[in-house]
C-alpha angles and dihedrals in degrees: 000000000000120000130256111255117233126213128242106275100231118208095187090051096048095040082057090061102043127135102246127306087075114107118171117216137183116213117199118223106293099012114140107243091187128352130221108267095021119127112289097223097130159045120223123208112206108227095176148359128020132295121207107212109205139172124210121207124214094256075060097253113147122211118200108231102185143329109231124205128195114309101032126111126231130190092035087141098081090070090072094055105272108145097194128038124249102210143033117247107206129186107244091188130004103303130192102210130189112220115209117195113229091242099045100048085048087057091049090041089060104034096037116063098181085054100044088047086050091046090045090047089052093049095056092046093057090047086051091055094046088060096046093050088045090051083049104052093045101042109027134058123261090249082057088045088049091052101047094047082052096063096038088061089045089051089235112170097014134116116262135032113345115227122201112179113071132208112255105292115179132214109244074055095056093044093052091057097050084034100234130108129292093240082061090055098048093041085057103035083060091051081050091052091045092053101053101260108112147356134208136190108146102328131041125256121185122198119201091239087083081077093088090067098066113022092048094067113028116176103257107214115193122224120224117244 
């Protein structure tokens, strides 16, 4: 007997109709969603358009954590007992974000079961990326990191649509993330043009052959015995 098909579970569909701690926001391009300090009471899910995560030190040097796109969640971090937040989330392009109250999103995480499995998933993936970014900067050159930032922000070899150009994204930006200078990037950013794998004027395209830079020469670890 065949299975029953189950819909899609849709977070933006069930946040919308939500009892109370759910408010709905629109950022313009370079509005501050949350700032690092402030009081950690909430969770954000992105609807629409792209947040830059970034981390300033006390010299006043900032370090680019991650660049989300929609359907990803920010300020997670309140739910394990931090009371500030670490890092500044910033619109990169205009952004339609759903704000989740702590209390509120506890509350969902216990009684929905379809929501609490999405969130999970969505925890995992980002633990997973952490690792991976953590294998690259420690195992492949800055040319192979700025490749394969290229294509995250491109949502290459992911589920889901691919997206190929890019927002603005400079390259101090850029820099910041694969930890290098800005003259390396450009420097690199210019071979990739030459080779065919972007092109930029203005904004950013990605092309999947870009690919080749990073999946013909994957760092090999070797486990102990």
């Amino acid at each position: 007997m065949a299975r029953k098909s189950r819909a899609k579970f849709d977070p933006e569909a069930f946040l919308a109709k939500a009892d109370g701690g759910v408010t709905i926001s629109k950022y313009r391009k370079g509005q501050v969603v949350f700032a690092q300090g402030d009081p950690a009471d909430s969770v954000f899910y992105i609807r629409e358009g792209r947040i830059k995560i970034a981390v300033v030190s006390d010299q006043g040097k900032e370090a680019v954590v991650a660049f989300l796109k929609a359907g990803d969640f920010i300020g997670e971090g309140c739910l394990t007992g931090r009371p500030r937040r670490i890092s500044t989330a910033r619109a990169l392009q205009d952004s339609v974000i759903t704000r989740v109250d702590k209390a509120t999103m506890a509350r969902i995480l216990r009684e929905q079961s379809n929501f609490s499995e999405l969130f999970t998933a969505h925890l995992l993936a980002r633990m997973i990326r952490v690792e991976e970014d953590l294998v690259d900067q420690l195992f492949n050159s800055s040319e192979k990191r700025l490749a394969r930032a290229l294509l995250l922000l491109a949502n290459f070899g992911k589920d889901g649509k691919q997206e190929p150009v890019i927002a603005k994204v400079s390259q101090e930006t850029l820099a910041d993330m694969i930890g290098t200078t800005r003259s390396r990037v450009s420097h690199f950013m210019n071979k990739f043009r030459q080779l065919g794998y972007v092109d930029y004027n203005g904004d950013l395209e990605v092309h999947s052959s870009l690919l080749d830079a990073v999946l013909h020469e994957k760092p090999q670890i070797k486990m102990p015995r």
